[in-house]
Backbone as CSV, one residue per row, in Angstrom:
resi,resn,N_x,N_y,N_z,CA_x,CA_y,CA_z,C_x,C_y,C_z
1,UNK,-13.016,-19.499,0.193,-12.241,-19.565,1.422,-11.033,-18.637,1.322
2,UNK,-10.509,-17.936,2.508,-9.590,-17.091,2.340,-7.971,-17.653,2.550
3,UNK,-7.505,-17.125,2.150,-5.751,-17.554,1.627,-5.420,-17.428,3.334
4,UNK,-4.687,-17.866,3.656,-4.093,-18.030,5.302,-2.491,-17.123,5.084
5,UNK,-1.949,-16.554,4.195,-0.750,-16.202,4.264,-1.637,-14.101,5.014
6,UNK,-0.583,-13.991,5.582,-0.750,-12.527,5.709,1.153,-12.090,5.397
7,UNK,1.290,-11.139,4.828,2.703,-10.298,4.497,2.190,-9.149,5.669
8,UNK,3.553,-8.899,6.226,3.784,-7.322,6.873,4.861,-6.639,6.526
9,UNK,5.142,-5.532,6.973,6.440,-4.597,6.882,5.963,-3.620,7.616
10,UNK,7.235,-2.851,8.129,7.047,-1.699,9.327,8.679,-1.170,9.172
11,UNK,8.342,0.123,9.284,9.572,1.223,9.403,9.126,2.716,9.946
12,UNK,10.527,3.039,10.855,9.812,4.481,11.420,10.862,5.111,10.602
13,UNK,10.144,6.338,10.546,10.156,7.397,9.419,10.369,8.868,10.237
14,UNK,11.151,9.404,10.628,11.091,11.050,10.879,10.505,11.931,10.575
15,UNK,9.519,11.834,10.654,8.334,13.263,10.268,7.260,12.635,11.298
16,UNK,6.019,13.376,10.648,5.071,13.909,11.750,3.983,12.620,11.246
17,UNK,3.065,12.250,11.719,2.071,11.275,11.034,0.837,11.975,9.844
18,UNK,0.929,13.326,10.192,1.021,13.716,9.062,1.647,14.156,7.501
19,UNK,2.941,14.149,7.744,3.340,14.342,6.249,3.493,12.465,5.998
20,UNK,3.539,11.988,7.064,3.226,10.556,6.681,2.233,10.060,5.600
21,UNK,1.236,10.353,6.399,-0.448,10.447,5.743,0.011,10.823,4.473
22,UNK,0.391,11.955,4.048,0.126,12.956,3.049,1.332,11.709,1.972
23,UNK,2.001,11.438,2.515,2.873,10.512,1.509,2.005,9.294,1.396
24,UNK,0.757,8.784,1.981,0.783,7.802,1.843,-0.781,8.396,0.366
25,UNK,-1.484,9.182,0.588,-2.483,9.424,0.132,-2.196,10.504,-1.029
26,UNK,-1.173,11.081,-1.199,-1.160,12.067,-1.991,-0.477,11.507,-3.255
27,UNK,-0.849,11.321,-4.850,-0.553,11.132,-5.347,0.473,11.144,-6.715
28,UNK,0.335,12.449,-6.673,2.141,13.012,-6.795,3.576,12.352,-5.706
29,UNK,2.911,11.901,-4.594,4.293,11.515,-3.654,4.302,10.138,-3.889
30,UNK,2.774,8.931,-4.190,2.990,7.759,-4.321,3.781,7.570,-5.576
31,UNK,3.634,8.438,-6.767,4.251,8.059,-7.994,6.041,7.820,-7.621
32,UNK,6.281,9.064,-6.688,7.802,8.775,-6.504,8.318,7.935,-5.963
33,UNK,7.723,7.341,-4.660,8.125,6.090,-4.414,7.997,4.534,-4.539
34,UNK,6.493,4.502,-4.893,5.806,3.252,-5.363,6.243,3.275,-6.754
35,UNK,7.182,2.644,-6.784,7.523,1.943,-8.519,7.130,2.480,-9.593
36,UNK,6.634,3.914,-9.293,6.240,4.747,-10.513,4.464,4.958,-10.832
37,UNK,4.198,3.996,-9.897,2.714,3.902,-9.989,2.036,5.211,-9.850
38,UNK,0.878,5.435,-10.616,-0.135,5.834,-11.227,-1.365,5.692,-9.916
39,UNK,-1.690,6.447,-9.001,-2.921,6.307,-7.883,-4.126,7.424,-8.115
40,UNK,-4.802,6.653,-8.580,-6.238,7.369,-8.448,-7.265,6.901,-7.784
41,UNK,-7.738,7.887,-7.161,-9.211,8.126,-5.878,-9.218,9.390,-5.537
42,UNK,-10.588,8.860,-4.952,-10.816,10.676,-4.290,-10.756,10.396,-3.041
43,UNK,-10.395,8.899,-2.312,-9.563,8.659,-0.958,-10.717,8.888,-0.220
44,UNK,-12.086,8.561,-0.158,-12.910,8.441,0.454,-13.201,6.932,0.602
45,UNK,-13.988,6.676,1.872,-14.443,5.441,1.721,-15.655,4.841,0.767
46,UNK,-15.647,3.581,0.111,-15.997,3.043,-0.906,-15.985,3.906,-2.271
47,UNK,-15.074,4.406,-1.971,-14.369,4.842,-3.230,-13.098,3.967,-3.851
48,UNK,-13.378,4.167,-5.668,-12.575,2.899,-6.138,-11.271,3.769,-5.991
49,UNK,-10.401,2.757,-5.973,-8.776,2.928,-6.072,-7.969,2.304,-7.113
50,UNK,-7.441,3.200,-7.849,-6.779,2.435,-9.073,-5.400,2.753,-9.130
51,UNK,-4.572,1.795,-9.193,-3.157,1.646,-9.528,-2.731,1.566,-10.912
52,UNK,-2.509,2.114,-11.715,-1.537,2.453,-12.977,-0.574,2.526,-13.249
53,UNK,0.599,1.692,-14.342,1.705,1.824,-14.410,2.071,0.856,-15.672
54,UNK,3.129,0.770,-15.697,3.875,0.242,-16.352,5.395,-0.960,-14.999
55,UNK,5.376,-2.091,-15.410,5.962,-2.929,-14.982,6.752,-3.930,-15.758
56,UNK,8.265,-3.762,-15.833,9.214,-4.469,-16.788,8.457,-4.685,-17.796
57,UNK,8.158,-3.225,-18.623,7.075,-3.605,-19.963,6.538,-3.630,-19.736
58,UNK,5.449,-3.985,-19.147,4.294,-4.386,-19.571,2.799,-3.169,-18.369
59,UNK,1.594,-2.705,-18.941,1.049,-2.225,-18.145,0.153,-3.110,-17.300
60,UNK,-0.026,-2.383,-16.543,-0.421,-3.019,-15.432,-1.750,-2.023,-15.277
61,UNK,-3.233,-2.152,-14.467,-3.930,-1.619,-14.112,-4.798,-2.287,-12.750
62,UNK,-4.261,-2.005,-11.385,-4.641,-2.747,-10.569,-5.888,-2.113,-9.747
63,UNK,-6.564,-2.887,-8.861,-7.812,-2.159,-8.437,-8.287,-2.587,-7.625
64,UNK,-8.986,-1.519,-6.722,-9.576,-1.850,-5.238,-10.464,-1.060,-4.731
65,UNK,-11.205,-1.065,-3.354,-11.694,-0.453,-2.923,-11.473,-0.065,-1.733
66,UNK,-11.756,1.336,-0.985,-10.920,1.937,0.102,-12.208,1.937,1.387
67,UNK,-11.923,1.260,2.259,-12.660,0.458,2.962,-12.362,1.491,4.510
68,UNK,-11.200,2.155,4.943,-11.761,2.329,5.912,-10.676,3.519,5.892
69,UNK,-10.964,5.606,6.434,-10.152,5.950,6.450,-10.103,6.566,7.881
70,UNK,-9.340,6.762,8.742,-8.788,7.614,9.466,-7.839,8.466,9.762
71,UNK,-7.617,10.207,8.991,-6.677,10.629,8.781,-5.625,10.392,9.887
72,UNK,-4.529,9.974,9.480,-3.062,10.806,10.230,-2.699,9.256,10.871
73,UNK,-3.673,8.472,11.012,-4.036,7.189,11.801,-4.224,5.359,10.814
74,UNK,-5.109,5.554,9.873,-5.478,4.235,9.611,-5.942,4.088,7.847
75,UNK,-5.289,3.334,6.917,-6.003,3.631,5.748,-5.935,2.318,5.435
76,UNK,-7.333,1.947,5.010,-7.158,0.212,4.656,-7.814,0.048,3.356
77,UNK,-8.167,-0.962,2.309,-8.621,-0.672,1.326,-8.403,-2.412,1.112
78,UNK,-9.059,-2.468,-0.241,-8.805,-3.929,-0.834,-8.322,-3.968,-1.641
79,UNK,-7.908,-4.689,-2.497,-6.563,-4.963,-3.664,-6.607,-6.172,-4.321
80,UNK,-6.736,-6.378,-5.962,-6.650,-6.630,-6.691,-5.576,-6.527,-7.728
81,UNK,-4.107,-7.244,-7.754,-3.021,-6.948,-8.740,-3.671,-7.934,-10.118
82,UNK,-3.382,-6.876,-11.197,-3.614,-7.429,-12.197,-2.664,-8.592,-12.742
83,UNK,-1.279,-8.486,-12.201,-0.312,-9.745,-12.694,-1.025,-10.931,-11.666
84,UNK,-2.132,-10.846,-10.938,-2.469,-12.168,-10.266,-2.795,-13.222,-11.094
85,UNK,-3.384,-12.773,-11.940,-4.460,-13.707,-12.702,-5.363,-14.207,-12.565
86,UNK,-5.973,-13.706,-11.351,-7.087,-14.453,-10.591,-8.329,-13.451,-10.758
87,UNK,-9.365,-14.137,-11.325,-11.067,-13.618,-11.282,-11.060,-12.370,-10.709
88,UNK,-11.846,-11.315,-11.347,-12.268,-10.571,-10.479,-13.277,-10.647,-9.564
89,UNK,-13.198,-11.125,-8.686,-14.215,-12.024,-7.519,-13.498,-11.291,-6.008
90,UNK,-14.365,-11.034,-5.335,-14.280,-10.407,-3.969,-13.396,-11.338,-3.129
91,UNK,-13.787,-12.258,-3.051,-12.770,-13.595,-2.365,-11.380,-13.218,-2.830
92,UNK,-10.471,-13.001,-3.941,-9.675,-12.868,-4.410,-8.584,-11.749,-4.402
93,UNK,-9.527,-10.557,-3.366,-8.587,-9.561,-3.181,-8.268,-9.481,-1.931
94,UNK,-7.196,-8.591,-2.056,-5.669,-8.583,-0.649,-7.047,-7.657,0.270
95,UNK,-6.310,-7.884,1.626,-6.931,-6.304,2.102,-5.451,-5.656,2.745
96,UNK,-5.651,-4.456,2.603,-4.290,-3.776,2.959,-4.303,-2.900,3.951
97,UNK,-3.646,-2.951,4.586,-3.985,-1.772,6.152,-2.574,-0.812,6.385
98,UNK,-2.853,0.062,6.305,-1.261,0.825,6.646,-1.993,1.830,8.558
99,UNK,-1.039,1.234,9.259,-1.060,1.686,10.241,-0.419,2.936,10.850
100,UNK,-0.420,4.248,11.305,0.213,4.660,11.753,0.540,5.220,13.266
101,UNK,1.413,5.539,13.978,1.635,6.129,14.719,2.646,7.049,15.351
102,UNK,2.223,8.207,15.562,3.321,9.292,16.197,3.860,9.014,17.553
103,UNK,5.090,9.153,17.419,5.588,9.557,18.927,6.573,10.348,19.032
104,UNK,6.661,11.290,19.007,7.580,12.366,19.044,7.689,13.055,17.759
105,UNK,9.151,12.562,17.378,9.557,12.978,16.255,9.115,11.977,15.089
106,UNK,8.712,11.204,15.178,8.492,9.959,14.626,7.495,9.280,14.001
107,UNK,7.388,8.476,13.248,6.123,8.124,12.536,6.290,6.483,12.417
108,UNK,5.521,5.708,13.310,6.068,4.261,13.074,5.082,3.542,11.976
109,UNK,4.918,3.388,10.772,4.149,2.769,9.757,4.350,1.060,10.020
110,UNK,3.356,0.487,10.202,3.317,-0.613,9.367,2.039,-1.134,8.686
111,UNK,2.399,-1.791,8.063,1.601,-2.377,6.116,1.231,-3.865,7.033
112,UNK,-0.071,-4.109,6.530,0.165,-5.977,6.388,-1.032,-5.882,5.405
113,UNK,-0.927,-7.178,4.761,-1.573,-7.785,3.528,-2.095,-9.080,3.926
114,UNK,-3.376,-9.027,3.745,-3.963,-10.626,4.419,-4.567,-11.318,2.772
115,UNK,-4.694,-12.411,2.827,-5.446,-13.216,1.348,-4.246,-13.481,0.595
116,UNK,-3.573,-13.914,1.018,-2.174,-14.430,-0.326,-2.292,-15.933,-0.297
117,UNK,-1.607,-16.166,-1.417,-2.568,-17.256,-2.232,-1.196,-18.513,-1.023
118,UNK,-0.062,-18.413,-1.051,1.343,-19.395,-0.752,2.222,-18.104,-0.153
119,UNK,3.023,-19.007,0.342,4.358,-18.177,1.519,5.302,-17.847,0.815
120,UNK,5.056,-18.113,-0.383,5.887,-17.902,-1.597,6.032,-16.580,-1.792
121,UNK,4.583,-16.138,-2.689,3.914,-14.857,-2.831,3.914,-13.920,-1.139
122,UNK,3.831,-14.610,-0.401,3.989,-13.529,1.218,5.170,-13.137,0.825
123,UNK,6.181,-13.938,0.764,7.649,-12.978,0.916,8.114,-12.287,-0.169
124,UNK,7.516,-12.420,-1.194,7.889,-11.422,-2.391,7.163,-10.256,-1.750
125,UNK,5.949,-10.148,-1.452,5.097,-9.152,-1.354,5.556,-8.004,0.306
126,UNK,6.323,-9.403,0.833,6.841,-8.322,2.168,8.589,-7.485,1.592
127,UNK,9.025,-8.422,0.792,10.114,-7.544,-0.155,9.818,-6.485,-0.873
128,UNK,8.458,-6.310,-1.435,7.971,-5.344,-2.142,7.997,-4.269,-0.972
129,UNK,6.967,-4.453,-0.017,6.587,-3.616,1.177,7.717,-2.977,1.641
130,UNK,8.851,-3.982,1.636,10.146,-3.534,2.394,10.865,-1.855,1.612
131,UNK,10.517,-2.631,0.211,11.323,-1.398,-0.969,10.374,-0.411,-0.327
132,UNK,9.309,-0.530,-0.449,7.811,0.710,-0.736,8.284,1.492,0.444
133,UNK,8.485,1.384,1.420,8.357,1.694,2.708,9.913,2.654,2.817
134,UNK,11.167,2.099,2.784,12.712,2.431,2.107,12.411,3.598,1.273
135,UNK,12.228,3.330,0.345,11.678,3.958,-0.699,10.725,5.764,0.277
136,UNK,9.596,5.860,0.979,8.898,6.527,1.105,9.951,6.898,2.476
137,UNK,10.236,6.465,3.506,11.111,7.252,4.161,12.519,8.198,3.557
138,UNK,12.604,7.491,2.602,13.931,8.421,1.753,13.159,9.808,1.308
139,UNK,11.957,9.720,0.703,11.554,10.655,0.626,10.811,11.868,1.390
140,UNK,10.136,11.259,2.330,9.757,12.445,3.440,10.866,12.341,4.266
141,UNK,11.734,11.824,4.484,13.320,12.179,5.281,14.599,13.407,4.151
142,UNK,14.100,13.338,3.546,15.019,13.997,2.457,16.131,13.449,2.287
143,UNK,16.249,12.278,2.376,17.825,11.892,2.265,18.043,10.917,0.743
């Protein structure tokens, strides 16, 4: 049965929905803002996705599969954090959707995360989203 919590986050960003995209998929740009993480794929659909890193000590190797892409527009995938502790069992992973849209000058992103286990884990995970997101407008904004 699936977890009833869903996490979101949303921030608009000054650039185009493409250098959006390109921050969200390019992996030289995720290392700089995602917590240092480590992203490998070849960003096709049912292609695996792996997260790599190191976390207060300790490594981490998280993993998923990339479920649906539409450049400039839609990238969703599934997710597996290794600090879960939970089975590697299909039931058990997040699904993640990053949305985008242009309007002008502008790029309005938002993230949501469905399958969380307590409202506990939602709001850490929308604090995470919050940094990730902070974090990636600082960088395609140059500021």
């Amino acid at each position: 049965m699936k977890n009833q919590f869903t996490a979101s986050a949303s921030i608009r960003i000054r650039a185009s929905a493409a250098k959006v995209w390109q921050g969200l998929t390019d992996p030289n740009l995720i290392k700089k803002y995602f917590f240092g993480t480590e992203a490998i794929s070849d960003w096709k659909v049912g292609s695996r996705l792996l997260f790599k890193g190191v976390w207060e000590g300790k490594e981490y190797l998280d993993k998923g599969t990339i479920l649906q892409v539409e450049p400039e527009r839609l990238f969703r995938y599934n997710y597996l954090s290794s600090f879960s502790n939970l089975e590697d069992l299909p039931e058990n992973y997040a699904n993640i959707t990053y949305e985008l849209s242009q309007q002008n000058d502008e790029t309005s992103l938002v993230i949501t995360q469905d399958n969380i286990l307590s409202d506990e884990a939602r709001k850490h995970s929308e604090q995470n989203w919050d940094f990730v997101l902070n974090e990636l407008k600082k960088l395609l904004e140059g500021t």
